[in-house]
C-alpha positions in Angstrom: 113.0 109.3 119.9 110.1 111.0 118.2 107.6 109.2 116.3 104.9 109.6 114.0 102.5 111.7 116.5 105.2 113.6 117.5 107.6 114.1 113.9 103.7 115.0 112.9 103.1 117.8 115.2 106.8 119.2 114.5 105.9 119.5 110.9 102.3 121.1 111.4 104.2 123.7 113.7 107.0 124.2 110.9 104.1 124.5 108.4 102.2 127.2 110.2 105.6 129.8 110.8 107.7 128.5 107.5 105.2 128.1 104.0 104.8 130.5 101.6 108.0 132.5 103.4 111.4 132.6 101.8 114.6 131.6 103.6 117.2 134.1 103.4 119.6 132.5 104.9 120.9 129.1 106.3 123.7 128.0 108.7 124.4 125.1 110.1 126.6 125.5 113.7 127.9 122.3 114.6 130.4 120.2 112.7 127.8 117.3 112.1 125.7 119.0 110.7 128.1 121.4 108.5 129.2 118.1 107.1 125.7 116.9 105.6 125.0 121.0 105.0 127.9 122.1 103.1 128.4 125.7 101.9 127.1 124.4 98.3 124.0 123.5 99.4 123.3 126.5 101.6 123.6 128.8 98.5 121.4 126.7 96.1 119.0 126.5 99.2 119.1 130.4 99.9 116.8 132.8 98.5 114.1 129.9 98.1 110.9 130.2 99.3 109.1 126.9 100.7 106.3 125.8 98.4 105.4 122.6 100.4 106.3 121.1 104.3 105.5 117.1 104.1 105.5 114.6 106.7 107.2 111.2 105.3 107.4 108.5 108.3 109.6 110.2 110.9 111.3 112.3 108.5 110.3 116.0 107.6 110.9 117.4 103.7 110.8 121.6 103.2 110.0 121.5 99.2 111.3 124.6 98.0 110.0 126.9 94.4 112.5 125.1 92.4 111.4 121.6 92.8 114.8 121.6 95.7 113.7 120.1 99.0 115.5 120.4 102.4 115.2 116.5 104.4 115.2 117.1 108.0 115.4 114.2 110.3 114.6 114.4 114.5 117.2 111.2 115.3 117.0 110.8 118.8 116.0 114.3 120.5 115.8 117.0 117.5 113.2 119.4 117.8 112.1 122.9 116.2 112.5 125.8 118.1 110.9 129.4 116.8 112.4 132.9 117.5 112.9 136.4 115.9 116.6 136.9 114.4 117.1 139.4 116.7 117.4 137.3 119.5 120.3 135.2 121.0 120.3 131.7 118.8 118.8 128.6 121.2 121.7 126.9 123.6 121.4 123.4 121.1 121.1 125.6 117.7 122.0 122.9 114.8 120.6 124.9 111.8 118.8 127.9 111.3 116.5 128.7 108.9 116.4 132.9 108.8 113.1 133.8 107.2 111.9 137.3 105.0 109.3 137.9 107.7 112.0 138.0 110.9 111.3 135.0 111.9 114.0 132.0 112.9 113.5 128.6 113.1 116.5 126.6 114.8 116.6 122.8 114.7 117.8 122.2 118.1 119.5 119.0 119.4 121.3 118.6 122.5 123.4 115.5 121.1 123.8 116.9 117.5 122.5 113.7 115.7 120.0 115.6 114.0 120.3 115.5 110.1 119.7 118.3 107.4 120.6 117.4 104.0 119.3 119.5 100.9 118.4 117.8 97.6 118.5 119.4 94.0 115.2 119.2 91.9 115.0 116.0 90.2 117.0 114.2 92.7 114.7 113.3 95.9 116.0 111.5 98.8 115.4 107.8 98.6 113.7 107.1 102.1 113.2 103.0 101.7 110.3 103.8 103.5 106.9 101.4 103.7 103.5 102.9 103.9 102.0 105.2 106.6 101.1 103.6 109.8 98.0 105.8 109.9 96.7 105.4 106.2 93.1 104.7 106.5 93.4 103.1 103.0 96.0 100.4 104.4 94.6 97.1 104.9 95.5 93.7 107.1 96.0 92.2 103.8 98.7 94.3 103.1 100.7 94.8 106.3 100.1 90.6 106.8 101.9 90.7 103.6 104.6 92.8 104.6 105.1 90.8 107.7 105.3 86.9 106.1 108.6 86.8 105.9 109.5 88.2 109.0 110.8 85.7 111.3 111.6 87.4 114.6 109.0 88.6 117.1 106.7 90.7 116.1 107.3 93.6 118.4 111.2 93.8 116.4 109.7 93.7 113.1 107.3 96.7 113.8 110.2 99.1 114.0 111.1 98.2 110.5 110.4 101.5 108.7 110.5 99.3 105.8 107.1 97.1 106.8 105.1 100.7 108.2 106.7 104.0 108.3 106.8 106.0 111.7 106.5 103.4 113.8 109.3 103.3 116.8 108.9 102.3 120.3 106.8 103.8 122.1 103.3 103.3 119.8 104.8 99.2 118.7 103.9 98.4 122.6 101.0 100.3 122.5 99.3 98.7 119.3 100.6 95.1 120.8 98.7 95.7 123.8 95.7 97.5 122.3 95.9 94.0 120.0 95.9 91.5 122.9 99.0 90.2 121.1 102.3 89.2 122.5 105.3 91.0 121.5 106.9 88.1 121.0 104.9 86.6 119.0 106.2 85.6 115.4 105.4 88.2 112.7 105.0 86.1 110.2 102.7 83.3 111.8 100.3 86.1 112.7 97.0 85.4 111.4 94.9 88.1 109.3 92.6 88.6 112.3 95.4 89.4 114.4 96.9 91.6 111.8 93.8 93.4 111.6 93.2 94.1 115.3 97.2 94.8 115.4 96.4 97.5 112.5 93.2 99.1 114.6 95.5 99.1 117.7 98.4 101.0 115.5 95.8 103.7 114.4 94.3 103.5 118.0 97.5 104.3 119.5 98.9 107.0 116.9 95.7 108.6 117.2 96.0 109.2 120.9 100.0 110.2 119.7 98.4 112.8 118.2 95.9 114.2 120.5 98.9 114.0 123.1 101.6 115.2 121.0 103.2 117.3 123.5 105.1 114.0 125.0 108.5 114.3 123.2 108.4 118.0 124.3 107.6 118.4 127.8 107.8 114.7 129.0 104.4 114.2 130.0 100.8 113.4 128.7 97.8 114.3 129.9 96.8 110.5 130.1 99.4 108.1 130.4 100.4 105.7 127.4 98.7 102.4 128.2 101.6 100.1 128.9 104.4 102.2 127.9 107.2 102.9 130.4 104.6 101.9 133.0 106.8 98.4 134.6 104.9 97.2 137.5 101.8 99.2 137.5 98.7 97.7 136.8 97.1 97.4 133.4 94.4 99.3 132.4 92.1 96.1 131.4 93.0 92.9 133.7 94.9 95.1 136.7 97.7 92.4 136.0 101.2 94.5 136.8 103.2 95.4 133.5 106.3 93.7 132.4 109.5 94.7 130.6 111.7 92.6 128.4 114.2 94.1 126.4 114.2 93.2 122.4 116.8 94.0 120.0 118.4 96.2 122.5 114.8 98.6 123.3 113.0 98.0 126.2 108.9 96.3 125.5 106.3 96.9 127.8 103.4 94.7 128.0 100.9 92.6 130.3 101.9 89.4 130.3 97.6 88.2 130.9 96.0 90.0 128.3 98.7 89.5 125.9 99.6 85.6 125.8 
């Protein structure tokens, strides 16, 4: 699944092709998606331009001239994919944005879990979303806050978009490792030191997301996450071999010697 690095780079590439242009027409082409898309919403969308693309978390909002916005949301595998209407729509076309300039831009998803909902002015999606992961103004104090309640490990409670938003897999076992902190450690006896060295790790980690962005895409990096998907190979700082557990159904990677 995509995650903040990645749902960020979507949404500078939607920017650059989709702002200041006006969508002539929508469609949705998959019975999902023509269920959260209805023909309503297509018309009141229509014949907008697109004012403002915003990155929120994971998700992706296209505000449009009259205080509408389109929420778009990756799932699993969804992914932007830019062509001219003239040619033959993408094999996993979900939606399609036709543009005043020629332009299309399909939301493509092989499983068709992708989600595209419009919302009227006045009436914005409720995300339930906490604060960015990457917010430079965020503070240990705030995400130790966040996390005293928590009573599972603290690996589970960083996929709670409620505590950070756009944090998923891949980047919680980075920041834990980055950290030196077990992922199994409880989030809510963490101390503020290790909240703080968990919260450089998260920025650490989403950072390199970003200069590496081209992960969800391609599948592969040109460096290789630091623990992630790396089971027995040796870690970067001790040479220790990488583990695997599975936690709440999602497989953790981590060395089991620098992060006791």
């Amino acid at each position: 699944m995509p995650e903040l690095p990645e749902v960020e780079a979507a949404a500078v590439r939607l920017r650059s092709i989709i702002l200041g242009r006006t969508l002539l027409t929508l469609a949705a082409h998959h019975p999902s998606q023509r269920r959260q898309l209805p023909p309503h919403a297509i018309r009141r969308a229509s014949g907008q331009s697109v004012v403002r693309v915003e990155r929120r978390g994971k998700h992706q909002l296209i505000h449009l001239i009259d205080g509408g916005l389109l929420h778009i949301h990756f799932r699993m595998n969804g992914d932007w994919e830019f062509t001219r209407v003239s040619e033959p729509l993408p094999r996993f076309a979900r939606v399609t944005f036709d543009l005043d300039d020629g332009a299309r831009i399909s939301l493509t998803d092989s499983r068709a879990l992708c989600t595209v909902r419009y919302y009227a002015s006045g009436r914005p999606p409720v995300l339930a979303l906490g604060p960015e992961a990457d917010n430079p103004a965020l503070t240990g104090g705030a995400v130790r806050l966040s996390l005293a309640a928590k009573r599972g490990p603290i690996k589970t409670a960083l996929l709670d978009q409620r505590v950070l938003a756009g944090i998923g897999n891949i980047y919680a076992s980075e920041a834990l490792w980055r950290a030196r902190i077990s992922p199994s450690a409880v989030a809510g006896a963490l101390s503020l030191a290790q909240v703080k060295r968990l919260l450089t790790g998260l920025r650490a980690g989403l950072a390199d997301g970003v200069r590496n962005a081209g992960h969800y895409r391609t599948g592969g990096r040109v460096t290789p996450f630091k623990v992630y998907d790396r089971e027995d190979e040796p870690c970067n700082r001790c040479g220790k071999k990488i583990k695997r557990i599975v936690q709440a159904g999602r497989s953790t990677y981590y060395c089991a010697h620098c992060q006791r």
